[in-house]
C-alpha positions as CSV (number, residue, x, y, z in Angstrom):
1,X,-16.8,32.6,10.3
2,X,-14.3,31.2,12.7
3,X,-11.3,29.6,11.8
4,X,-12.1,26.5,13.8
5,X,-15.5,26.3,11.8
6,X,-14.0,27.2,8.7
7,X,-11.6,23.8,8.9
8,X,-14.6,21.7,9.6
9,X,-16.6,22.7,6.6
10,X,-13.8,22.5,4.2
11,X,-12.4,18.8,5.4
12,X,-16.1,17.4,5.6
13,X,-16.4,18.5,1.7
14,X,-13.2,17.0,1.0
15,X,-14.0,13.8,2.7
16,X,-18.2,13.6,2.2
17,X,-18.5,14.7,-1.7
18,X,-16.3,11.3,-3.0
19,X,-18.8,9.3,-0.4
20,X,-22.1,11.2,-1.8
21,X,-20.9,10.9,-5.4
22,X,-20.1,7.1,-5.0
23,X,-23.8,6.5,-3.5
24,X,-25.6,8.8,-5.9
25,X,-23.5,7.1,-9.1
26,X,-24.5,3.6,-7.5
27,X,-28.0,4.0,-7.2
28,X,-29.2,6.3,-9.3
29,X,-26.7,7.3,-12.5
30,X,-25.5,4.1,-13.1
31,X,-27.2,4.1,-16.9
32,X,-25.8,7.4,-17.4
33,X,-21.9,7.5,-18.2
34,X,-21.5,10.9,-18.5
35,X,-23.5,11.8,-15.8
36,X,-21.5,9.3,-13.6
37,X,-17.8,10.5,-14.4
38,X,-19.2,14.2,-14.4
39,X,-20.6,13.4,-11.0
40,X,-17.1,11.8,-9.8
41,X,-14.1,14.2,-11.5
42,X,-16.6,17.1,-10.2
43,X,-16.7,15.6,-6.4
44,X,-12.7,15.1,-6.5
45,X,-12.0,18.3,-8.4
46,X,-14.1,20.6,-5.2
47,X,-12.0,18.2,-3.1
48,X,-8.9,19.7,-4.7
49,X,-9.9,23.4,-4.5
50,X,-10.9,23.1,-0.6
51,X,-7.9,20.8,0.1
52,X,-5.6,24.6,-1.2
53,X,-7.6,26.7,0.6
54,X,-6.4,24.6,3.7
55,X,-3.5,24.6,2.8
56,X,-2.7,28.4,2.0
57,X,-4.7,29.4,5.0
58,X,-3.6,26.8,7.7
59,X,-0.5,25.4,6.8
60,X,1.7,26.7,9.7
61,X,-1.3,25.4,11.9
62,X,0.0,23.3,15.1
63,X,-1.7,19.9,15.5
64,X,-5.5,20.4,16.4
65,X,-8.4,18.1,16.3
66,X,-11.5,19.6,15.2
67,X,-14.8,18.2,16.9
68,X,-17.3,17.3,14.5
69,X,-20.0,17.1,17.1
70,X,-20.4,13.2,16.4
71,X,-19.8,10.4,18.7
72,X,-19.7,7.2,17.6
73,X,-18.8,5.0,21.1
74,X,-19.0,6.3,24.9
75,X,-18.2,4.2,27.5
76,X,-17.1,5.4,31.2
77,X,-13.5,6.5,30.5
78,X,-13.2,6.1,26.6
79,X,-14.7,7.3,24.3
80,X,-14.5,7.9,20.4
81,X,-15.4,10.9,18.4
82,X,-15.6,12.1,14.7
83,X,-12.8,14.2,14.8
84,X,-10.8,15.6,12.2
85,X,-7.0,15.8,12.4
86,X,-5.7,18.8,11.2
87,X,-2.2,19.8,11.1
88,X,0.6,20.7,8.4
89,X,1.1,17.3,7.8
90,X,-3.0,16.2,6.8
91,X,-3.3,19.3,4.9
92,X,0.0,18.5,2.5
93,X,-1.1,14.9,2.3
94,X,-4.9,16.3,1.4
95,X,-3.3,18.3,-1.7
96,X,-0.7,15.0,-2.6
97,X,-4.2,12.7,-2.5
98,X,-6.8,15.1,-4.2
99,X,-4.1,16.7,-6.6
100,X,-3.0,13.1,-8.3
101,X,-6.5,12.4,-8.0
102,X,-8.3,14.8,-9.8
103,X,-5.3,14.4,-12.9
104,X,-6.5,10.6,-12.6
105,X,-9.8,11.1,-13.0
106,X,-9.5,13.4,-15.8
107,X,-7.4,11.0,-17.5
108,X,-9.8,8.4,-17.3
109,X,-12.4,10.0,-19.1
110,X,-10.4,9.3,-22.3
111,X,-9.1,6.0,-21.3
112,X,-11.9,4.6,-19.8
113,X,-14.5,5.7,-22.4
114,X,-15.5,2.6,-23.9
115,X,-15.6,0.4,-21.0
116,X,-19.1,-0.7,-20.4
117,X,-19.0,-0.4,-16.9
118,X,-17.4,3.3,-16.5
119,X,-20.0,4.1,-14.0
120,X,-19.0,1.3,-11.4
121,X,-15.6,2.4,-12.4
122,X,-16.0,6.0,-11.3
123,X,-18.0,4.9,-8.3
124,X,-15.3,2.6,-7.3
125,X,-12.9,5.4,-7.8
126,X,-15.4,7.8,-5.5
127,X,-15.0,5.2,-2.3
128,X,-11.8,5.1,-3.2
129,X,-10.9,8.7,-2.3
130,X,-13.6,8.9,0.5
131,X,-11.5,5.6,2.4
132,X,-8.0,7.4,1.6
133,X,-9.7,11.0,2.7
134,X,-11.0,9.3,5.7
135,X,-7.2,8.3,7.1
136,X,-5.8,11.1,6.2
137,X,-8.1,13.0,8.4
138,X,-8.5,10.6,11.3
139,X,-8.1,11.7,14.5
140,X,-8.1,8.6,16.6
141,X,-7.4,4.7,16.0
142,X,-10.4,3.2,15.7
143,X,-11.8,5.9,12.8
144,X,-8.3,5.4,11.1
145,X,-8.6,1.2,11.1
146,X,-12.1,1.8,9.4
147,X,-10.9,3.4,7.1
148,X,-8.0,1.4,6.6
149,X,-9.9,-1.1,5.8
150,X,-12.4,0.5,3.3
151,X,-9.4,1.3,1.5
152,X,-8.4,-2.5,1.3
153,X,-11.8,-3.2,0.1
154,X,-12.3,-0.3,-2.7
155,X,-8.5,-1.0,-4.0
156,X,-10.0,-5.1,-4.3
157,X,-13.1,-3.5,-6.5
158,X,-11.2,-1.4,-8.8
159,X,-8.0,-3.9,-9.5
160,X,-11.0,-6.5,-10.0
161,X,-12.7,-4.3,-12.3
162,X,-12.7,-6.5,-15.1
163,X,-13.1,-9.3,-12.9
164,X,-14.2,-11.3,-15.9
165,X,-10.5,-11.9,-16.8
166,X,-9.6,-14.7,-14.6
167,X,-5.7,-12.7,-13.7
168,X,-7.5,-9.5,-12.5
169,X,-10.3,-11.8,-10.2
170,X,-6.9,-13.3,-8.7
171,X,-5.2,-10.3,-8.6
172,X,-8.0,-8.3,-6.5
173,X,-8.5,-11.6,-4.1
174,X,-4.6,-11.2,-3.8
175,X,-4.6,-8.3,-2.5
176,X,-7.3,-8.4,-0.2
177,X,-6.0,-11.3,1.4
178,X,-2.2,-10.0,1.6
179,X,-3.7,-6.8,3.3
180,X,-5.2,-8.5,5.5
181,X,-2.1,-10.4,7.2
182,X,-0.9,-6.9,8.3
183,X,-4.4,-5.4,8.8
184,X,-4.3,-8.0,11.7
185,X,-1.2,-7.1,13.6
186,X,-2.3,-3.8,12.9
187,X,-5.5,-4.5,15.1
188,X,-3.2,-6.1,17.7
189,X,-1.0,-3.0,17.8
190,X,-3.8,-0.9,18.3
191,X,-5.5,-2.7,21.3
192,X,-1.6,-2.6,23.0
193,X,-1.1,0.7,22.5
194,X,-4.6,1.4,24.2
195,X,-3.4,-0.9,27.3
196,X,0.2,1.1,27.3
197,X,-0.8,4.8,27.0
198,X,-4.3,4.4,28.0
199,X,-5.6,6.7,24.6
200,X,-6.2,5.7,21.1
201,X,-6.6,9.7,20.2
202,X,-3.3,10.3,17.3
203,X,-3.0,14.0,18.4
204,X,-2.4,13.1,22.1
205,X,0.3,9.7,21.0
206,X,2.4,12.1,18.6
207,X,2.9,14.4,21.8
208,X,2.9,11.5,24.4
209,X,5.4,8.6,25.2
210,X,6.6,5.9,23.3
211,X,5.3,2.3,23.4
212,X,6.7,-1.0,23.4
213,X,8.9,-2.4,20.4
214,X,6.3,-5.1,19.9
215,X,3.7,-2.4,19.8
216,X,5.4,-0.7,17.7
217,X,6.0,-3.6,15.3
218,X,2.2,-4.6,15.1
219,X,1.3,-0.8,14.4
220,X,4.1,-1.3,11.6
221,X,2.5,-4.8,10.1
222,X,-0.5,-2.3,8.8
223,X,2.2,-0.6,7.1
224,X,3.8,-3.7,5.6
225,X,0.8,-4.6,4.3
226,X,-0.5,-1.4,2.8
227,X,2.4,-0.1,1.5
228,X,4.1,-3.6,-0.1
229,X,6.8,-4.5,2.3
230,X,9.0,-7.6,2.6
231,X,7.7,-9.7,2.8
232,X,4.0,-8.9,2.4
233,X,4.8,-7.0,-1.5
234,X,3.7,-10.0,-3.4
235,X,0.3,-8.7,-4.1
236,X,1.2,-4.9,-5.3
237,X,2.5,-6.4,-8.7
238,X,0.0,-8.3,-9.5
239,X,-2.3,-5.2,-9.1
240,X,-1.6,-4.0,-12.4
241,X,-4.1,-6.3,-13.6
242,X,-6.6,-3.4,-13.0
243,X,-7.3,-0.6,-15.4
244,X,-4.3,1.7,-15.9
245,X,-5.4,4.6,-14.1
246,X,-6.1,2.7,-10.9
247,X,-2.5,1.5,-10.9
248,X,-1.6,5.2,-10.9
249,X,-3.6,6.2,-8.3
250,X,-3.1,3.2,-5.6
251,X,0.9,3.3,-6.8
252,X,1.1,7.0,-6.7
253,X,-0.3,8.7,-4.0
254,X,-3.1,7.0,-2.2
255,X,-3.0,3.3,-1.1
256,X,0.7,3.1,-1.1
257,X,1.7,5.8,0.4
258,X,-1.0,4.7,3.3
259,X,1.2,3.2,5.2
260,X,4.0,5.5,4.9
261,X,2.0,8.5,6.1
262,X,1.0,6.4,8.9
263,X,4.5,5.7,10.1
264,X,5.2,9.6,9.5
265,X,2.1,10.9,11.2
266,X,2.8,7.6,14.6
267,X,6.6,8.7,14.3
268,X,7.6,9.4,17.7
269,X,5.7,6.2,19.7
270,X,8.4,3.7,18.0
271,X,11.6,2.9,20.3
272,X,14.8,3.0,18.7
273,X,14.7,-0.8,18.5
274,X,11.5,-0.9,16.3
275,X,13.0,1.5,13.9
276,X,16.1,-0.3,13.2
277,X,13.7,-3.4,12.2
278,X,12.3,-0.7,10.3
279,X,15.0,0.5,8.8
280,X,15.9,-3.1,7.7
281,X,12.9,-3.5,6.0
282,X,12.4,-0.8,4.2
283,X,16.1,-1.4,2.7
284,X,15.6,-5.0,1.9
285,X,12.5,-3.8,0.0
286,X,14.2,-0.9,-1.8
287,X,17.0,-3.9,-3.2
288,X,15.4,-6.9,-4.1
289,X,11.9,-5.1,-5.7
290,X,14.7,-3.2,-7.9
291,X,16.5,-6.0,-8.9
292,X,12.7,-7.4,-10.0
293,X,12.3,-4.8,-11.7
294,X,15.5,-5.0,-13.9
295,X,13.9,-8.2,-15.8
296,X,11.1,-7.3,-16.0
297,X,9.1,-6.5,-19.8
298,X,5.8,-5.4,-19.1
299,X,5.9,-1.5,-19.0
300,X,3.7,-1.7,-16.2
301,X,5.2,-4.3,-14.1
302,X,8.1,-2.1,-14.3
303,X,6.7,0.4,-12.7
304,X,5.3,-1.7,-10.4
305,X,8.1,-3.2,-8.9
306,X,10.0,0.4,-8.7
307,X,7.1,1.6,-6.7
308,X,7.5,-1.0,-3.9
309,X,11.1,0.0,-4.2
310,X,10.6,3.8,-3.4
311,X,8.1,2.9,-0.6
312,X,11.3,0.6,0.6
313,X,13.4,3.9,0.4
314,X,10.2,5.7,2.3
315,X,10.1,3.3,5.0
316,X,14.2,3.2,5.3
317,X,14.2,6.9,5.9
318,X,11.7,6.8,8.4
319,X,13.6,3.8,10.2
320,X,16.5,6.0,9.9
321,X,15.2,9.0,11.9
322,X,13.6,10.7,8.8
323,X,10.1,11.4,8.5
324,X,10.4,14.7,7.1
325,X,12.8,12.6,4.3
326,X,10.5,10.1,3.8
327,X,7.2,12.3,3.5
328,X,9.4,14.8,1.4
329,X,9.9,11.5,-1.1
330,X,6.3,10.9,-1.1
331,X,5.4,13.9,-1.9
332,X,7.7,14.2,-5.0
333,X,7.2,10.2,-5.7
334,X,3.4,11.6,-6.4
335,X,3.7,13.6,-9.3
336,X,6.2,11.4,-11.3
337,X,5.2,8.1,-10.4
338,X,1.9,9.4,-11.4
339,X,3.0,10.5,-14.4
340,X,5.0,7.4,-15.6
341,X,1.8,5.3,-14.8
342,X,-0.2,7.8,-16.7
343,X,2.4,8.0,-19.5
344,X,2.7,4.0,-20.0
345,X,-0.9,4.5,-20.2
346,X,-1.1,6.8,-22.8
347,X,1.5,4.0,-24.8
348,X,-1.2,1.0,-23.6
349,X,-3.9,3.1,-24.9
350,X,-2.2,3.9,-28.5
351,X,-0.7,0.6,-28.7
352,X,-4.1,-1.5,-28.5
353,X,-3.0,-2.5,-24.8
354,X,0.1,-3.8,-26.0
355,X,2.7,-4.1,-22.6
356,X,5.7,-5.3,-23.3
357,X,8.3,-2.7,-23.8
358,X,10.5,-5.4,-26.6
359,X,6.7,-4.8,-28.6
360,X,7.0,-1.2,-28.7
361,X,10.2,0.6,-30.6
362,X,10.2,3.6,-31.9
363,X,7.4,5.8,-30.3
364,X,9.7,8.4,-29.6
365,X,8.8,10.0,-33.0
366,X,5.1,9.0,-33.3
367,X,4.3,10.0,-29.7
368,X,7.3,12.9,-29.0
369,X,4.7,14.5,-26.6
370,X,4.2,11.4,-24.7
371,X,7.7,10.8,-24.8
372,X,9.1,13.7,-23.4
373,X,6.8,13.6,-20.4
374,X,7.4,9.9,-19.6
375,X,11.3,10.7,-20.4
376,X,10.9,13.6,-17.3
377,X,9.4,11.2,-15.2
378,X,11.9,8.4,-15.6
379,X,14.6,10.7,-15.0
380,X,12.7,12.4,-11.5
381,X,12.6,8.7,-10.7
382,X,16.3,7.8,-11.4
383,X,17.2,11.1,-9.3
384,X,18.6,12.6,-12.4
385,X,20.3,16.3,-10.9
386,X,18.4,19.3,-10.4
387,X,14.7,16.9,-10.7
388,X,12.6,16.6,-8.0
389,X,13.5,12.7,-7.2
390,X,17.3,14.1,-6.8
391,X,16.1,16.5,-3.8
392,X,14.4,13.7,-1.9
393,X,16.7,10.6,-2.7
394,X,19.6,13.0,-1.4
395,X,17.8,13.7,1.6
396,X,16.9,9.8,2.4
397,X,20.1,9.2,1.5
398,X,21.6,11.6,4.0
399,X,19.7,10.1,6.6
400,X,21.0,6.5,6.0
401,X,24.3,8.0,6.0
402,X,23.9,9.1,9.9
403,X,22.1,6.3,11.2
404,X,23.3,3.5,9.3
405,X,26.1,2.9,7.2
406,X,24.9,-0.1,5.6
407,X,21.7,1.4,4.3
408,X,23.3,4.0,2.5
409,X,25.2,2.0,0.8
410,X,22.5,-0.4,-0.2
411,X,20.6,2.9,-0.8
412,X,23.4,4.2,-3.4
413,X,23.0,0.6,-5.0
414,X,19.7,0.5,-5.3
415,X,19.7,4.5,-7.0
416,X,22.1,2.7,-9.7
417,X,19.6,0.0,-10.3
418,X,16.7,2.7,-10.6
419,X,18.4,4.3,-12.9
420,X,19.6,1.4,-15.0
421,X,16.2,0.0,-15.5
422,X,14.3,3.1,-16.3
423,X,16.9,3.6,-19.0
424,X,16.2,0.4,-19.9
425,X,12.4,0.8,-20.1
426,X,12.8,4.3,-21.9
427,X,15.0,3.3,-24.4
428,X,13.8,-0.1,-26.1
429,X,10.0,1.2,-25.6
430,X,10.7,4.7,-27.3
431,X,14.3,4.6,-29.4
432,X,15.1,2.5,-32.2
433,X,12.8,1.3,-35.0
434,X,8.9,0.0,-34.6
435,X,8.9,-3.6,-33.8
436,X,5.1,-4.3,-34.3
437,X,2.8,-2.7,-36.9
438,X,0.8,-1.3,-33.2
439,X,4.0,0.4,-32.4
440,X,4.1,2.2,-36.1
441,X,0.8,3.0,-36.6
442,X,0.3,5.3,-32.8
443,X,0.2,8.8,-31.5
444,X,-0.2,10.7,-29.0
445,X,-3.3,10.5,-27.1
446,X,-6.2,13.7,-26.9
447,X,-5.5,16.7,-25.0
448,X,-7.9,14.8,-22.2
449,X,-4.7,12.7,-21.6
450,X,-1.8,14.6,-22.3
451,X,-2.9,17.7,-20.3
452,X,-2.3,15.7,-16.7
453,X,0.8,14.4,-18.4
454,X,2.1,17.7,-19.0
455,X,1.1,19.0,-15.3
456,X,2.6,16.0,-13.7
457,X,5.9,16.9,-15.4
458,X,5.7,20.4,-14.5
459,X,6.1,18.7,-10.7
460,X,8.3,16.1,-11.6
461,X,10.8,19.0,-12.4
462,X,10.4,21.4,-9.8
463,X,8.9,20.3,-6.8
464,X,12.0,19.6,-4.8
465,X,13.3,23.0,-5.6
466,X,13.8,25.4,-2.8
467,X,11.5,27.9,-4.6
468,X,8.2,25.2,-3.3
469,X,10.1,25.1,0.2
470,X,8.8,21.1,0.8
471,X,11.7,19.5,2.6
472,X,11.9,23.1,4.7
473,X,8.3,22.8,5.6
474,X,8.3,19.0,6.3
475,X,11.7,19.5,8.8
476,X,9.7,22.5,10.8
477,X,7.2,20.2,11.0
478,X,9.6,17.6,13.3
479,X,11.8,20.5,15.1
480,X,12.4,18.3,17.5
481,X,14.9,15.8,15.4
482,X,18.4,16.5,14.7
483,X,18.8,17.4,10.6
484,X,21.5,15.4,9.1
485,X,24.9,17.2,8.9
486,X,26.6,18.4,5.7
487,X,28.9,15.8,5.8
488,X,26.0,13.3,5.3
489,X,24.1,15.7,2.6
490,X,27.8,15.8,0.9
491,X,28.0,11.8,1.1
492,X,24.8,11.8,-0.2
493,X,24.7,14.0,-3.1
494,X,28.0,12.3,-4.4
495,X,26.8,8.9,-4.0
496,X,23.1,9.2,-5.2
497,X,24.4,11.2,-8.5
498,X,27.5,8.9,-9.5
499,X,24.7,6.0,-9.1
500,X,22.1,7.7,-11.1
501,X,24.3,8.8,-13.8
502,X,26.3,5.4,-13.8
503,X,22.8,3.7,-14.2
504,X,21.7,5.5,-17.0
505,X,25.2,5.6,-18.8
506,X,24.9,1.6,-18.5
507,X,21.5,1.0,-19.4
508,X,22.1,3.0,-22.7
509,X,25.2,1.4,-23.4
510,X,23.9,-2.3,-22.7
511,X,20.5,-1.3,-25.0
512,X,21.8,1.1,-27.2
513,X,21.1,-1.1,-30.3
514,X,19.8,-3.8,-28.3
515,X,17.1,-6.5,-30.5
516,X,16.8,-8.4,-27.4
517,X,17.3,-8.6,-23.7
518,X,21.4,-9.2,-23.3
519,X,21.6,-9.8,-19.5
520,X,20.1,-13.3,-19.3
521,X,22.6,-14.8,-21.3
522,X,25.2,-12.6,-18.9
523,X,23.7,-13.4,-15.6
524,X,22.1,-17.0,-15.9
525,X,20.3,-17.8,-12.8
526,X,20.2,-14.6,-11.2
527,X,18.4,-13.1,-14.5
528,X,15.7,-16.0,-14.2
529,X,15.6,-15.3,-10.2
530,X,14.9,-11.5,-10.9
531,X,12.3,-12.3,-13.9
532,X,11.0,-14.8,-11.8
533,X,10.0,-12.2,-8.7
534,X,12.5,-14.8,-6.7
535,X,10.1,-17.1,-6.9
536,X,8.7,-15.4,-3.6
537,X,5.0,-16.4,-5.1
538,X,5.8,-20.5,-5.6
539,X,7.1,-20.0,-2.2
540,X,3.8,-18.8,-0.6
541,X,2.0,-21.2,-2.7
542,X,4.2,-24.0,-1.6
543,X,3.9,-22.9,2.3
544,X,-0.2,-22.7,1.5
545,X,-0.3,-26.3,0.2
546,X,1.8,-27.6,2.7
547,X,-0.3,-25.9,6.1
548,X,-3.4,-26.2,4.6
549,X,-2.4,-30.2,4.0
550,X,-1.1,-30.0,7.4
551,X,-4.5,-28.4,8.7
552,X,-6.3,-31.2,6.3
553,X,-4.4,-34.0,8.4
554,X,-4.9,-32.6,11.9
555,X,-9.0,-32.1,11.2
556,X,-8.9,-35.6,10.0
557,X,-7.2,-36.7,13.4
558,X,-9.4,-34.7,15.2
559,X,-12.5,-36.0,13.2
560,X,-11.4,-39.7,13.6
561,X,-10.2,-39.8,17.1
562,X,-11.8,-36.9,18.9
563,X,-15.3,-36.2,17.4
564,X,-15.9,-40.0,15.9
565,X,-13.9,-42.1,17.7
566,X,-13.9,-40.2,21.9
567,X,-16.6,-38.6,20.7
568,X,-19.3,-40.6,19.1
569,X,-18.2,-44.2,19.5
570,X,-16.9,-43.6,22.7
571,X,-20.4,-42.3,24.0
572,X,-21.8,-45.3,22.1
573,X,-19.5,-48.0,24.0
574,X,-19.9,-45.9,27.1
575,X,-23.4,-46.8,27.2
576,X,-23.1,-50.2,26.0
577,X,-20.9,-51.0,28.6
578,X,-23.4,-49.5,31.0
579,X,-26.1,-51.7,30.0
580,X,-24.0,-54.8,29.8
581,X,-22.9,-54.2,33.5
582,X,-26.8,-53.3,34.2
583,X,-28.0,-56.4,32.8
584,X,-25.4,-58.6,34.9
585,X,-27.8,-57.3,38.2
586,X,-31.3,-57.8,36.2
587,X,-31.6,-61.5,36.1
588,X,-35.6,-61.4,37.3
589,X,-34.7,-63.9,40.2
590,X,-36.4,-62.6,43.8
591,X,-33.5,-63.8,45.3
592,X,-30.7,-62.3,43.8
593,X,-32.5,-59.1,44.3
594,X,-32.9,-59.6,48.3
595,X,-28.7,-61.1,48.6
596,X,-27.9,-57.4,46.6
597,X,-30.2,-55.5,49.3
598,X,-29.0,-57.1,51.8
599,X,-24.8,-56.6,50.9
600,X,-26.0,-52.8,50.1
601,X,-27.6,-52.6,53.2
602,X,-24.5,-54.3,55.3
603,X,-22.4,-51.7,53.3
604,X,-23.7,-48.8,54.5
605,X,-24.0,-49.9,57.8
606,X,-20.5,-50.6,57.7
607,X,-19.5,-47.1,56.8
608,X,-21.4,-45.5,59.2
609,X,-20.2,-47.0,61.9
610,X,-16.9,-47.7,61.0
């Protein structure tokens, strides 16, 4: 068997057995719960095995597109094919998506085993992975923006999946609807990059020319949207309305981390212009969705909020020139955002869905097990030295540091913040004494549950050590770009560890022995504004009242004045008028009739002759 064929086979069972599994659990295993999440954790788990046999076999592959034999369009001079990208890039984001994956789904069989809808859970899961499968393996445009968008629409399924909770219904439509603000400048930036480089095929734009900073900036709304950028984050929050182990997997690895791969994988077709907005955003992102996430009590909204600031972090370091940073992050960002997500779970779950962290206390000695892996995970995230988030915060950092002064230090800031609020969440949820009888009275979950916790933290530790050989892999993947200097990785390994050890020397010395939340009482207003999300949320709903009043007025105008008044009555009185005037020269009197012939007739003689 060829190489070439080899490749295909592989990446159409990693893409096509989620799809098959999702249709078969649909129509035909829906009764049957086991048979339904055996069907799904089977599909995802084969996914996982191919996705390393790519990887060990291929990884130092160039850039090739594998034909598939299918064409969907053919016109003279364009036309679109199924092809599959492969390159070392897809094949480390194919182990990142079906590696979290597969630990999700096992997870869920636990967590999710007394819902009475676990089958449309695990099918939603199924189309879930087939959407995120399907852009990581895109090879051109118009196959990626499908899929793009069947990601948006499985991610509003499973955060709805309860949908009969009125918060979760909202939540799902929020999302959907955010996503698709960006979706559309996406679209935008897709038809100008076709006018400008004449190809929509992603192999032949990562070798090709750059486009226009507006292009570049439509192709970057997608991004915005799908990976919760200012100032389209609103809705990633709010998604934690959805069972636990979706917010793992669309804050982890998958949805998230969408659009980041998609700047990565589009990297060299923005101008330097676009990426300084980039840059910008990204940064702004990283600082205000950490300061959320200071105030904040539910353990999950915690984690929410931090996720939207590491994909700020992500998007700063690809702004900044870093891809290979950025992509690096993501990677790590996987396995212990993962695990945190999975690890509140396991708390939710033993806790009879309990949330707020000031309800908990004390589960540091009824669930040490849980503990200990969440603790790994909160310190990966705070870029505690020597853990994998330390390896690629240095590295973003570093990059900041060369490009743009600013940045880094907003970058150091926001590592302190990280690191404050994660102490914060660890040590009032798992130190101290029980607050509620839930608290007392749990443990740590089944083996099911604790087995991907204790995988996850096996990565959490050591995937950014040189023994995996990530970062190396990821830079030899751009050899084009300059590396960042030692000076820079010097600036940044000073700065990123005095902020992460600052932050977690504060947080334990401010809730130490804390009953309650000190800080609003110390910061007033600016405690409110970060518990409040900034009121970013009354602001959208204020500027959706106020256009679609605005819009309410102008249809009335129009309805009044154009359509009823020019419109109808005007017609009307038009032909009123008409017959008034008519009626004036039908008075039934013979001579009237011949005086009118005879001017008409003098008329026209006139003009003819004159």
């Amino acid at each position: 068997m060829t190489d070439t064929k080899l490749k295909l086979i592989l990446a159409l069972v990693i893409l096509f057995l989620p799809l098959a599994s999702a249709v078969l659990i649909s129509l035909f295993t829906k009764r049957h719960k086991a048979l339904s999440a055996g069907l799904s954790v089977g599909a995802v788990a084969i996914g996982l095995v191919s996705s390393i046999v790519l990887f060990v076999k291929f990884h130092d592959a160039k850039i090739e597109i594998v034909p598939t034999g299918l064409q969907w369009l053919q016109i003279p001079g364009f036309a679109i094919d199924f092809g599959i990208l492969i390159d070392p890039l897809s094949l480390l984001m194919l182990l990142v998506v079906t590696g979290v994956g597969t630990l999700v789904h096992v997870f869920s069989l636990v967590y999710m085993k007394e819902d009475e809808s676990i089958s449309r859970f695990f099918a939603g899961l199924s189309l879930f992975m087939f959407s995120m499968l399907g852009i990581v393996l895109a090879a051109n445009f118009v196959i990626l923006f499908i899929f793009w968008e069947l990601v948006g629409l499985s991610s509003y399924l499973l955060i709805s999946h309860w949908f009969q909770k009125p918060a979760a219904a909202d939540a799902g439509k929020k999302a959907f609807i955010v996503n698709r603000i960006g979706d559309f400048g996406f679209l935008l930036g897709i038809l100008l990059v076709w006018q400008q480089l004449g190809s929509l095929n992603i192999g032949e734009l990562s070798a090709g020319g750059a486009v226009t900073t507006l292009a570049g900036l439509l192709i970057f709304c997608g991004a915005v949207g799908k990976s919760a950028q200012f100032p389209l984050h609103v809705w990633l929050p709010d998604a934690m309305e959805g069972p636990t182990p979706v917010s793992a997997l669309i804050h982890a690895a998958t949805m998230v981390a969408a659009g980041v791969y998609m700047l990565c994988r589009l990297f060299f077709i923005f101008e330097p212009e676009a990426l300084v907005i980039i840059a910008w955003i990204g940064g702004i992102t990283a600082l205000i969705a950490a300061l959320m996430a200071v105030q904040q009590n539910d353990i999950k909204r915690i984690l929410a909020y931090s996720t939207v600031s590491q994909l700020g972090y992500m998007v700063m370091a690809v702004g900044c020139a870093g891809p290979a940073a950025s992509m690096f992050h993501l990677t790590t960002h996987a396995a212990f955002k993962a695990l945190l997500f999975l690890g509140a779970g396991a708390v939710i779950y033993t806790c009879h869905h309990e949330q707020n962290i000031w309800k908990m206390g004390g589960l540091r000695k009824t669930m040490p097990l849980t503990y200990r892996t969440f603790a790994v995970g909160a310190l990966a995230l705070a870029g505690f030295p020597l853990l994998s988030g330390f390896f690629s915060k240095d590295a973003i950092l570093a990059q900041a540091y060369e490009h743009q002064m600013p940045l880094f230090v907003i970058g150091v800031f926001v590592a302190f913040l990280t690191a404050f609020y994660m102490m914060r969440c660890v040590w009032v949820a798992f130190h101290g004494e029980h607050r509620t009888d839930h608290a007392k009275n749990t443990k740590d979950p089944p083996s099911e549950m604790l087995m991907p916790l204790l995988i996850l933290a096996l990565l959490s530790i050591g995937l950014g050590w040189k023994f995996f050989g990530l970062n190396d892999f990821l830079i030899a993947h751009w050899k084009t770009l300059k590396a960042a200097t030692p000076t820079a990785h010097t600036a940044a390994l000073i700065g990123g560890s005095l902020a992460a050890l600052t932050g977690l020397a504060l947080g334990w010395f401010i809730y130490r022995s804390a009953k309650e939340d000190p800080l609003p009482a110390r910061l007033g207003a600016l405690a409110r504004g970060m518990r409040d999300k900034f009121y970013f949320d009354e602001l959208y709903a204020w500027l959706n009242r106020w256009t679609q009043e605005k819009l309410s007025h102008m249809a009335d105008w129009f309805d009044h004045w154009i359509l009823a008044g020019a419109g109808v009555k005007g017609t009307s009185g038009a032909v009123d008028l008409t017959g008034c005037l008519l009626r004036l020269f039908q008075s039934g009197n013979l001579q009237t009739y011949t005086l009118l012939l005879a001017i008409g007739l003098l008329l026209m003689l006139g003009l003819f002759l004159f």
